[in-house]
C-alpha positions in Angstrom: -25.2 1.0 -19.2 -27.0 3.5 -17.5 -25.3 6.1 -15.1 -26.8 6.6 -11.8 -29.0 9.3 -11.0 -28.5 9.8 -7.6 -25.8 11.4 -5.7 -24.5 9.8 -2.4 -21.9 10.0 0.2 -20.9 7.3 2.7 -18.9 6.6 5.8 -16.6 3.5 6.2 -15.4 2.5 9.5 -12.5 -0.2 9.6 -9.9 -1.1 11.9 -6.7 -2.8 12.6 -5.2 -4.7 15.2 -1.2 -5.4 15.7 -0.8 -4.1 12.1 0.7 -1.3 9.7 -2.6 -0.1 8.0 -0.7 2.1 5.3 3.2 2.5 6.1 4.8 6.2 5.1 8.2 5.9 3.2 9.3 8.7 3.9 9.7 7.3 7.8 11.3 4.0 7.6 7.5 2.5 6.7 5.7 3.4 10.0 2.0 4.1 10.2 1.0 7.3 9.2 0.6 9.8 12.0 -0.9 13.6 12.5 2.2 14.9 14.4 -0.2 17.2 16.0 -2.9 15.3 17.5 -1.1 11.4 16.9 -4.4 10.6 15.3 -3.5 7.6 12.9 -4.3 8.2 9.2 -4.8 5.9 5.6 -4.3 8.0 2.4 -7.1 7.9 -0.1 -4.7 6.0 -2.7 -4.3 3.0 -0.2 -7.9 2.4 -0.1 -8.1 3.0 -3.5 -5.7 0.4 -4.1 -7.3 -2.0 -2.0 -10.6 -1.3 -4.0 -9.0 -1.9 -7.5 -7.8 -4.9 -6.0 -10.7 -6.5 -4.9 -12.6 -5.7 -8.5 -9.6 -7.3 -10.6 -9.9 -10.4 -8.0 -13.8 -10.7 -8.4 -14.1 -9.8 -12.6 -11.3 -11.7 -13.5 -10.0 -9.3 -16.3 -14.2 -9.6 -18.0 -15.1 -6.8 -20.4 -15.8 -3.5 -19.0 -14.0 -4.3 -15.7 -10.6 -3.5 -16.3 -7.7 -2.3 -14.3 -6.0 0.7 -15.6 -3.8 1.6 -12.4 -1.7 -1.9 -12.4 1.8 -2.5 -10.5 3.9 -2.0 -13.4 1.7 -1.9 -16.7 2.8 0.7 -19.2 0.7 3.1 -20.0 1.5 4.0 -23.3 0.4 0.9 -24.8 -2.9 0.5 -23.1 -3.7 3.8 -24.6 -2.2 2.9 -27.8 -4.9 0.0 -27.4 -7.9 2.8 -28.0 -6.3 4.3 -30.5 -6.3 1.5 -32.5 -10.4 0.3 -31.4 -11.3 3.6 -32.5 -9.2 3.6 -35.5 -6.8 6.5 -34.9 -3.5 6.9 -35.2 -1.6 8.6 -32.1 0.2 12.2 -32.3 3.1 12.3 -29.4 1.0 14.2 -26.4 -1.5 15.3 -28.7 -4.9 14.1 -28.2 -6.9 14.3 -32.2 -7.9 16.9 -33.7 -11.2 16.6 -33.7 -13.3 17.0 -30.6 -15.5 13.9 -31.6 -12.4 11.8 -32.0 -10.8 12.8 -29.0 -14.7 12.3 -26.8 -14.4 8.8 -28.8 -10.6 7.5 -27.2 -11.5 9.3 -24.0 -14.9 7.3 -23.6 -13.4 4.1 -24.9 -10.7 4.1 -22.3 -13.8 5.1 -19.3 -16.0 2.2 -20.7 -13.1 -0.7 -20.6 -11.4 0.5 -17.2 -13.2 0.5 -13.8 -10.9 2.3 -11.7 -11.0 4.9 -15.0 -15.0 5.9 -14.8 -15.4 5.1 -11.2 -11.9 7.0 -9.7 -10.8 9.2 -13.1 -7.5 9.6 -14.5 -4.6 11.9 -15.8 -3.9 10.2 -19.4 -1.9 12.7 -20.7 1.0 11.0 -21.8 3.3 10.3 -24.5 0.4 8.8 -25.9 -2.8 11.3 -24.6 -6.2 9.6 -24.0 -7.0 12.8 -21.8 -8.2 13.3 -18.6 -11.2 12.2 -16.8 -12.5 13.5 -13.3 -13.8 10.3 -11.4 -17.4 10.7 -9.7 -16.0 8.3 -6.9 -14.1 10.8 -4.4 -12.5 9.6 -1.0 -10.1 11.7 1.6 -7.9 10.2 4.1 -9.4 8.4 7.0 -8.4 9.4 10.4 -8.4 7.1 13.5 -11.2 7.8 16.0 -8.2 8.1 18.7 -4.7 8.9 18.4 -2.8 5.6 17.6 0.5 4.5 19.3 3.1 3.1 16.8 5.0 -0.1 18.5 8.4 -1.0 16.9 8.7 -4.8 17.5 11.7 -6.7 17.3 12.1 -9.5 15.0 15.3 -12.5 14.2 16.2 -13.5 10.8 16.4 -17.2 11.1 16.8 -17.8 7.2 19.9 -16.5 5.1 21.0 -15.6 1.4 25.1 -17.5 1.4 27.0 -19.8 3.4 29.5 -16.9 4.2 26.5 -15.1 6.0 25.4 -18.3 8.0 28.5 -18.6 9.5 28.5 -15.4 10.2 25.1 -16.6 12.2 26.2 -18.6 14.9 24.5 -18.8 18.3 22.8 -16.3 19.7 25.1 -14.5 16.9 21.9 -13.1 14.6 20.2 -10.2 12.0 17.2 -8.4 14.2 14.8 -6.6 12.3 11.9 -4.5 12.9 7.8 -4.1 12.4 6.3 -1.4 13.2 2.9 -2.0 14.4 -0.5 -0.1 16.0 -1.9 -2.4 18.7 -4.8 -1.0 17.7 -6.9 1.5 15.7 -10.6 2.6 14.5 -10.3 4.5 11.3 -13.4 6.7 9.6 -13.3 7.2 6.2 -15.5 10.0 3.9 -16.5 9.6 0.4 -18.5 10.8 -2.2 -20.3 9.9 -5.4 -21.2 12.8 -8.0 -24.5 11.7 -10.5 -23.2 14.8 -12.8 -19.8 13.6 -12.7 -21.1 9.6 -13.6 -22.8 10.4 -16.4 -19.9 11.5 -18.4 -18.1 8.5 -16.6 -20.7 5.9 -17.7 -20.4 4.9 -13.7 -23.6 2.4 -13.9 -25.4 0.9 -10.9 -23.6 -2.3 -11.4 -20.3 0.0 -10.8 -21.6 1.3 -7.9 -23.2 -1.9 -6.1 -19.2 -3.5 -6.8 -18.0 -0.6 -5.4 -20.2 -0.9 -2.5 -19.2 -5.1 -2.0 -15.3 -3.7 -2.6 -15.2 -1.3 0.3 -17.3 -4.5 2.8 -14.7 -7.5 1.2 -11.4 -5.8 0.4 -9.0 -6.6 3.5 -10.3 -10.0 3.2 -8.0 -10.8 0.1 -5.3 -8.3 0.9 -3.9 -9.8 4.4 -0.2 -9.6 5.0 1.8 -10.3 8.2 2.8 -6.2 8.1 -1.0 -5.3 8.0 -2.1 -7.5 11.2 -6.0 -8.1 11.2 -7.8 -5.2 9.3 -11.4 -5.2 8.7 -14.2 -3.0 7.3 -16.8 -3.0 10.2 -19.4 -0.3 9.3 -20.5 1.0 5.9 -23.3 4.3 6.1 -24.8 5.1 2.9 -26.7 8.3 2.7 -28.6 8.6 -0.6 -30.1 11.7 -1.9 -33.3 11.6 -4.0 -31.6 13.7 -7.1 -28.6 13.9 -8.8 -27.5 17.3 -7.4 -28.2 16.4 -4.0 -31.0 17.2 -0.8 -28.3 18.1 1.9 -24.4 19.3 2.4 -22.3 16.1 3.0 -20.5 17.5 6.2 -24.2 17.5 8.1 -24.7 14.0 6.7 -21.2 13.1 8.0 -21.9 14.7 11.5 -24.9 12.7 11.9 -22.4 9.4 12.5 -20.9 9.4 16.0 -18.3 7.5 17.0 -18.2 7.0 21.0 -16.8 4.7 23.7 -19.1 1.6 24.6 -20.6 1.5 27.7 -17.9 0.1 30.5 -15.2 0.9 28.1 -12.2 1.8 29.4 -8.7 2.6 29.2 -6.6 1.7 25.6 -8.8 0.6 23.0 -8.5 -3.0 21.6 -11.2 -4.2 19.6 -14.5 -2.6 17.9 -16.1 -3.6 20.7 -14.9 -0.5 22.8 -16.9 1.9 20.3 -20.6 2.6 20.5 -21.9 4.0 16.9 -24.6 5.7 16.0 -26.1 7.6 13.4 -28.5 10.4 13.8 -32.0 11.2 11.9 -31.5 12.2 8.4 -32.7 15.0 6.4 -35.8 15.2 4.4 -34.9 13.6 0.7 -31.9 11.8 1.9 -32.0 8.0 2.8 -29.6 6.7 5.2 -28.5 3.0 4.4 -26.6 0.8 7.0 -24.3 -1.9 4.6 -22.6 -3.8 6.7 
């Protein structure tokens, strides 16, 4: 496969509505919030997620399309798994000797795994394959306005034992909690390096499933916790080389995000934003997916 020989960056708008778009942990699951400016935000690793998702739900596990970063695979033996195609034998957190041999595991693991040559990986475990910098880069996407978290009540009709159903007479029940945003616009920045694929292997066929992940992936990822999310605007901007015709941030401040006309008050639904895009830049190409 050929890499691509352009380099592009793109901006993805998506919302939610009566959801948790990406809960923190570290604060009883809410939404993600800038304490300084209450603008909602979604870290790079949920989208990311979402995106691996997606291509293990459309390639069905077929050659070349692979998922490396799996809920509870073991990493070990998937690299143990090059070793063996390229004939090595593994020395603990050693990668081979010999630079040819270590280019060859390296390569083997970019060409089987998706997430591997599109996203890159630290494979420097017990068993080391490496590392590889991905040419597919995203940052965390930041609502358009600040978001307020809701904390809704919920009963627990069903019940584990008999004990705890008696327990559960009446009026007598466990309440629980969601935490919700009513509603939210999120942007979303990425970037795609030519240099960078080429080492990758990061083919146009990886980039136009990229592409159809970031338009399809909250259609097979809906939950009751994440409410209705959707990807509602994709902006491509493609340079004419590999090293690019323009900075990204210009080609990122050309997208404005505004309230419609006759909008007013809390915003709940896309339909309150008004967004354009400005003209681009000689040698860039501005492409509207979705």
């Amino acid at each position: 496969m050929t890499a691509i020989a352009n380099r592009y960056e793109f901006v993805l708008l998506f919302d939610v509505e009566n959801g948790n778009p990406n809960g923190d942990p570290d604060a009883g699951n809410m939404p993600r919030i800038d304490p300084e400016t209450g603008h909602g935000l979604v870290t790079d690793v949920c989208l990311k997620r979402k995106i691996r998702n997606h291509v293990a739900l459309t390639k069905e596990g077929a050659e070349r399309f692979n998922i490396y970063i799996q809920e509870k695979a073991i990493l070990n033996e998937t690299h143990e798994r090059a070793y063996t195609a390229c004939k090595l034998k593994p020395e603990p957190k050693k990668l081979p000797k010999k630079v040819e041999d270590a280019k060859s595991v390296t390569d083997w693991m970019c060409t089987n795994f998706y997430d591997i040559r599109t996203f890159g990986a630290v494979m420097t475990t017990e068993v080391n394959c490496g590392q590889v910098r991905g040419p597919v880069q995203m940052a965390f996407a930041r609502s358009v306005e600040p978001v307020v978290p809701q904390e809704v009540s919920i009963t627990r009709m069903a019940v584990t034992t008999k004990a705890e159903a008696e327990k559960q007479q009446g009026d007598n029940r466990t309440m629980g909690r969601k935490h919700i945003v009513p509603y939210g616009l999120y942007v979303a920045h990425g970037f795609i390096s030519a240099p960078l694929a080429e080492k990758t292997g990061f083919s146009d066929e990886d980039l136009t499933l990229f592409w159809d992940a970031l338009v399809n992936m909250f259609e097979h990822d809906r939950s009751a916790a994440r409410g209705l999310m959707s990807s509602r605007k994709l902006i491509v901007f493609k340079h004419q080389n590999k090293l690019g015709n323009a900075p990204a941030h210009k080609l990122f401040d050309l997208v404005k995000v505004s309230r419609a006309e006759g909008s007013s008050g809390p915003a709940r639904s896309f339909a309150d934003y008004a967004v354009t895009v400005g003209q681009a830049p000689e040698g860039v190409e501005v492409k509207e997916m979705l």
